[in-house]
N, C-alpha and C positions, 0 to 999 in steps of 0.2 A: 248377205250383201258383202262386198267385198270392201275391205280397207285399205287403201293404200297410203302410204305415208309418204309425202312429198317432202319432207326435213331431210336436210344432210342427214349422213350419218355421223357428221362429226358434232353436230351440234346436241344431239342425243345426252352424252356425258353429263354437258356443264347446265343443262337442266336438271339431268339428275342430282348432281351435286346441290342446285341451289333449293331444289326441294327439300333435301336431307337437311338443310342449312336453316329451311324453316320452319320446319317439324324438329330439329333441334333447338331453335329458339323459342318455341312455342312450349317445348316439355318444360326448358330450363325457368321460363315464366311460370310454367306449371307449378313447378318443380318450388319455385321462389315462394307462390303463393303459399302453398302449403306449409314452406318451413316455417314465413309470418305467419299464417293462420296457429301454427302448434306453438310457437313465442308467444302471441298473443292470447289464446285461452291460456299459457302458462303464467303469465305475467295477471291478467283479470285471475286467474286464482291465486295467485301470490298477493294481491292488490286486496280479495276480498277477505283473504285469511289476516292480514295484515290489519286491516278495516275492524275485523272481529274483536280480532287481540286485542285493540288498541281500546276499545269499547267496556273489554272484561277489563282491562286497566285501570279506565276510568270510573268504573263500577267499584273496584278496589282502593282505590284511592280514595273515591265518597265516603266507600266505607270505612275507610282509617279514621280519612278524618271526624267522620261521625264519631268514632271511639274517641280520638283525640280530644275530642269537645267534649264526651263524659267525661273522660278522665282529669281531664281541667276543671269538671264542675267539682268530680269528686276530691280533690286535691284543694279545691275554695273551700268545699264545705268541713274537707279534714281540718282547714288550717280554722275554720270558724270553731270547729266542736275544741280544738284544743285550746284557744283562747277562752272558750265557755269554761272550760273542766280548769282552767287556769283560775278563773276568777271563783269559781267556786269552790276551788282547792283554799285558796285565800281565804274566803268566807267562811269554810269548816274553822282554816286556821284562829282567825279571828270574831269567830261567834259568841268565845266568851269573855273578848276584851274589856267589854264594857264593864262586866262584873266585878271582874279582876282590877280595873284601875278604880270604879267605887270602891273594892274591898282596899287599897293600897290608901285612898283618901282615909278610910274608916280609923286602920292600922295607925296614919302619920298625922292626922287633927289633932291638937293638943284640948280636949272635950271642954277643960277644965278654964282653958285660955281664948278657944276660939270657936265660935257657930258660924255655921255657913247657911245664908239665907237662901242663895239660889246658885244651882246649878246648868250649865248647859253645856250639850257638846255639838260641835258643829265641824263636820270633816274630820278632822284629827287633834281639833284644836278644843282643851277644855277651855268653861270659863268657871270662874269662880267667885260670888258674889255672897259677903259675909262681914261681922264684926269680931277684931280681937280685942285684949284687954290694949297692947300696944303693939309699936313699929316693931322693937323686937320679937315677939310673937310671930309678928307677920312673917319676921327673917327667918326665924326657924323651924315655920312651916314651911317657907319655899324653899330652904335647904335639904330638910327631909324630901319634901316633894322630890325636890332635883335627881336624890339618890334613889328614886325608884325606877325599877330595869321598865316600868309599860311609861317612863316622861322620860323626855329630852333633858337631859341638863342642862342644857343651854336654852331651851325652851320655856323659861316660868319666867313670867314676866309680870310683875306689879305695875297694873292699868292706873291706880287711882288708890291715893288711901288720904283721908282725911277724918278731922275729928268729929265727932258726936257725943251727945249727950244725951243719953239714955238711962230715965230713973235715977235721975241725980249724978250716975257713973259717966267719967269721962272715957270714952273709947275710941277705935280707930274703925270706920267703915272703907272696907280694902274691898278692890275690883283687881283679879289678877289671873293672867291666861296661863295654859300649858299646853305645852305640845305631846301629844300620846305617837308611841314607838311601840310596833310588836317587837316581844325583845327575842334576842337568840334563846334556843333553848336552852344552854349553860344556865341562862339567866332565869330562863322563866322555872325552871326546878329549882332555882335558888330562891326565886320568889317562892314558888311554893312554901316553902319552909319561914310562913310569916313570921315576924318577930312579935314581942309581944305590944298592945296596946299603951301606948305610953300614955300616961296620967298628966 
């Protein structure tokens, strides 16, 4: 069958052109799509790798802090164990205080002048409950006392002394406290070296 084309032949060209025109515009759509298709899967794996990271972060961060929080327990319970070993350092120190300020009383009682009917210690505070033959007496046992390195000096203090009469003897019934000091060690080797029992 035979074709004949009835079109100018001028009108020929600017078809062709406009065809080119849109098969040019259609590539460059093409063309568009693809470059955002390749930005996009590149950006969703930047987006997912990102997502990851951020996840093993968080994971590390838990985990710090979890250690942070042991090491805060372990840092309470250091500070507890050395207030323990503190007070029991003290304790060693002072375990045979008590002995030592009975032995200091034994040393400074004048035996001959004064008994002591009762004793008690409460805290740091001795008491002393007894009769001498008199007030002097009294004064110099609590001066003795005063001079011992395990009493305060300034700590002996006469509660109470009043008369009695006892088997006909007139006497003084004394109530009177001290105060007990761990001494330095200068001192407490000087105490060691008691002096003798005075008469």
């Amino acid at each position: 069958m035979i074709r004949i084309n009835l079109l100018p032949i001028g009108r020929r060209p600017v078809e062709e052109r406009i065809r080119k025109e849109i098969y040019g515009f259609f590539f460059l759509v093409f063309l568009s799509l693809i470059v955002m298709a390749y930005f996009h899967v590149g950006h969703t794996r930047e987006i997912k790798r990102i997502t990851i990271e951020k996840k093993n972060l968080e994971k590390d961060i838990q985990r710090y802090q979890e250690r942070q929080k042991q090491l805060d327990d372990l840092k309470k319970q250091e500070q507890m164990l050395k207030q323990k070993l503190a007070v029991i350092d003290t304790l060693m120190k002072n375990r045979d205080l008590p002995v030592r300020v009975l032995d200091e009383l034994a040393i400074r009682i004048p035996s001959d002048k004064m008994w002591i009917k009762d004793l008690s210690q409460k805290g740091g505070i001795l008491t002393l409950v007894g009769v001498a033959r008199g007030n002097e007496t009294i004064a110099q046992f609590m001066e003795a006392l005063a001079k011992s390195p395990y009493i305060d000096a300034n700590g002996v203090v006469l509660k109470q002394s009043r008369q009695v009469n006892i088997q006909g003897y007139k006497l003084k019934n004394f109530n009177l406290t001290a105060k007990i000091v761990v001494p330095p060690a200068a001192k407490e080797e000087e105490a060691a070296k008691k002096p003798e029992k005075k008469t």
